[in-house]
C-alpha positions in Angstrom: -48.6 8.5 56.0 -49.6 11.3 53.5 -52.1 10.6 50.9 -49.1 11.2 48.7 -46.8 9.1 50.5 -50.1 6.2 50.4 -49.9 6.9 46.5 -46.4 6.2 45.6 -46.9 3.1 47.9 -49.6 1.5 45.8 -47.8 2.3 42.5 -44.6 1.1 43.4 -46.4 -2.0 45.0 -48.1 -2.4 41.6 -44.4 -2.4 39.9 -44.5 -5.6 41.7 -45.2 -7.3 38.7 -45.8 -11.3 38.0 -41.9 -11.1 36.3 -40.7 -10.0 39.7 -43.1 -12.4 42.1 -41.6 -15.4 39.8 -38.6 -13.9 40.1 -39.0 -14.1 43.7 -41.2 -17.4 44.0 -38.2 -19.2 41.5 -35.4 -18.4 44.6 -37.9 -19.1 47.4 -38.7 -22.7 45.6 -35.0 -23.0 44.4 -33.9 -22.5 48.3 -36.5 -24.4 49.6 -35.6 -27.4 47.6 -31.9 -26.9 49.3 -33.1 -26.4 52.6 -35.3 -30.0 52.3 -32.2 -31.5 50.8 -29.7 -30.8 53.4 -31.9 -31.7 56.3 -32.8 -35.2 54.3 -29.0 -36.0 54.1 -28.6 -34.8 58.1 -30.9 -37.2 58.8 -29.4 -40.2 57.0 -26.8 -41.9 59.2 -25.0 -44.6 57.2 -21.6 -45.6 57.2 -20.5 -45.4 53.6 -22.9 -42.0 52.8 -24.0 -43.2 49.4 -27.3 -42.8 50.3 -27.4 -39.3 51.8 -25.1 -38.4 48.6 -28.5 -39.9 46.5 -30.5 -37.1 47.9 -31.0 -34.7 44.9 -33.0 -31.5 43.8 -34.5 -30.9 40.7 -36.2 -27.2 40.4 -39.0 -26.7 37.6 -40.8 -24.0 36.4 -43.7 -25.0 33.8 -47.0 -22.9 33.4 -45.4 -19.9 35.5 -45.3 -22.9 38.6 -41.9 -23.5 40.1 -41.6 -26.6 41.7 -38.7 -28.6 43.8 -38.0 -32.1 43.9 -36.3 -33.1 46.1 -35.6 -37.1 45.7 -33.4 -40.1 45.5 -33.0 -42.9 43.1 -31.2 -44.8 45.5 -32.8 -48.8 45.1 -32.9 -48.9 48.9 -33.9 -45.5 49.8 -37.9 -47.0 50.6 -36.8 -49.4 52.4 -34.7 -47.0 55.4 -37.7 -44.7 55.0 -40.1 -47.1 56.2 -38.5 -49.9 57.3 -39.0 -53.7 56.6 -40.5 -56.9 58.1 -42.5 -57.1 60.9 -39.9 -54.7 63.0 -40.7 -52.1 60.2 -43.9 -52.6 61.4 -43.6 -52.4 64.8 -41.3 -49.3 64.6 -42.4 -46.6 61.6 -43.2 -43.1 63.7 -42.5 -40.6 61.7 -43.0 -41.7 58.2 -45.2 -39.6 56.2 -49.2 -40.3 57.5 -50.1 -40.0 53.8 -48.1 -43.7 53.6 -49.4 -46.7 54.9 -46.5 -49.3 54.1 -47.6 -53.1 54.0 -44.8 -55.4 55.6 -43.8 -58.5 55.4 -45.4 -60.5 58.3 -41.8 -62.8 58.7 -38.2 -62.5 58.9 -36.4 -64.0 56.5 -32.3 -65.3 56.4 -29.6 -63.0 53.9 -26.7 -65.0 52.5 -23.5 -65.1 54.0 -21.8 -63.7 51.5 -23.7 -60.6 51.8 -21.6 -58.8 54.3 -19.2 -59.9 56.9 -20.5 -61.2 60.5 -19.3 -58.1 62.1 -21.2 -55.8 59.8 -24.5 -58.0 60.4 -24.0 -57.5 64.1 -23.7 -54.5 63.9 -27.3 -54.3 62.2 -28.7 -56.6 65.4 -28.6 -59.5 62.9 -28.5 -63.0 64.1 -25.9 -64.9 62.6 -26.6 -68.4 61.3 -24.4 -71.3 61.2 -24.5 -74.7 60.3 -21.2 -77.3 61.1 -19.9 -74.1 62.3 -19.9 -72.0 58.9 -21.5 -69.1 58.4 -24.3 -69.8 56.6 -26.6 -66.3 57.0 -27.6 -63.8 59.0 -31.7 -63.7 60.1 -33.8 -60.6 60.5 -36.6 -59.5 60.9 -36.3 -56.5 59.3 -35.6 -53.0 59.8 -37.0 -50.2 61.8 -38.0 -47.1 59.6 -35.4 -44.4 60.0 -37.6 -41.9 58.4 -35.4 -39.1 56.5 -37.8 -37.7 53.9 -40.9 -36.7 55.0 -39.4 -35.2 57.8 -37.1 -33.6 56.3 -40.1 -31.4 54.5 -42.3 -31.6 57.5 -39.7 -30.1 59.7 -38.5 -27.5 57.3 -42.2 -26.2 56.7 -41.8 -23.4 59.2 -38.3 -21.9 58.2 -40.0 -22.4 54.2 -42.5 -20.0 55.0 -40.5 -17.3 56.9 -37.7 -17.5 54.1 -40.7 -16.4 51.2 -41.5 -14.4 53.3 -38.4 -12.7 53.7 -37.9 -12.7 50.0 -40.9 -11.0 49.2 -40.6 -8.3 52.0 -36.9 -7.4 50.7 -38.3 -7.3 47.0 -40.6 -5.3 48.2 -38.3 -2.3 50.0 -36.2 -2.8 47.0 -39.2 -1.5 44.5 -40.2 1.1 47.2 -36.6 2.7 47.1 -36.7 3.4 44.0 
């Protein structure tokens, strides 16, 4: 490389302005966020989907920082993350090491008339009966089925070479002109 050739590098590098890094760092974020997403709801097995359908992204960009949400309203979301009760307890790998979940030390008995026997079965419930009704079904919880954290954790890699990508493109873009 000339001295000339060095030159036209450095300015056109310099045209790399903060307008075209945010422009650059705003798609990197936005895909990011999608990339999280997706591997959140692949992670979520469920046999109705609503909760992998919760999983939502909300992109930012305040103070010239773009940021990525990626969350869930869903009421029960915490509890498949981390899982409940004392098999919660016994069975959390893979939930974010920044958490330390406290569980309930007992199992406790959900009303009949919260699903059907099969269903709770199906969960490993124990079904309850008095005079031969169904009266319950008894756990002791829920094992975490982590979907979040590792959802981010696992992405971290293929993040980094995506902005990376970006940036390299956005830079042989400003050096062909």
């Amino acid at each position: 490389m000339t001295s000339t050739d060095f030159s036209n590098l450095i300015r056109k590098l310099s045209a790399l302005d903060n307008q075209a890094c945010q422009e650059v760092a705003v798609t990197a974020v936005k895909q990011a966020g999608v990339m999280v997403q997706s591997q959140a709801r692949l992670l979520i097995s469920s046999d109705t989907g609503a909760l992998a359908r919760s999983v939502k992204v909300k992109n930012e960009v305040k103070e010239n920082k773009e940021t990525a949400t990626v969350y869930t309203n869903s009421a029960y979301a915490p509890y498949y993350e981390f899982g409940t009760g004392p098999n919660g307890e016994a069975n959390h790998q893979g939930i974010s090491p920044q958490v330390s979940p406290k569980y309930k030390q007992t199992g406790w008995m959900i009303p009949a008339d919260a699903m059907t026997v099969d269903k709770a079965e199906m969960y490993g419930f124990k079904v309850a009966y008095k005079d031969g009704e169904v009266i319950g079904y008894y756990t002791k919880g829920q094992m975490a089925r982590p979907f979040m954290y590792p959802a981010l954790h696992d992405q971290e890699d293929t993040i980094n070479k995506n902005t990376e990508k970006l940036f390299k493109n956005k830079i042989r873009e400003l050096c062909k002109k």
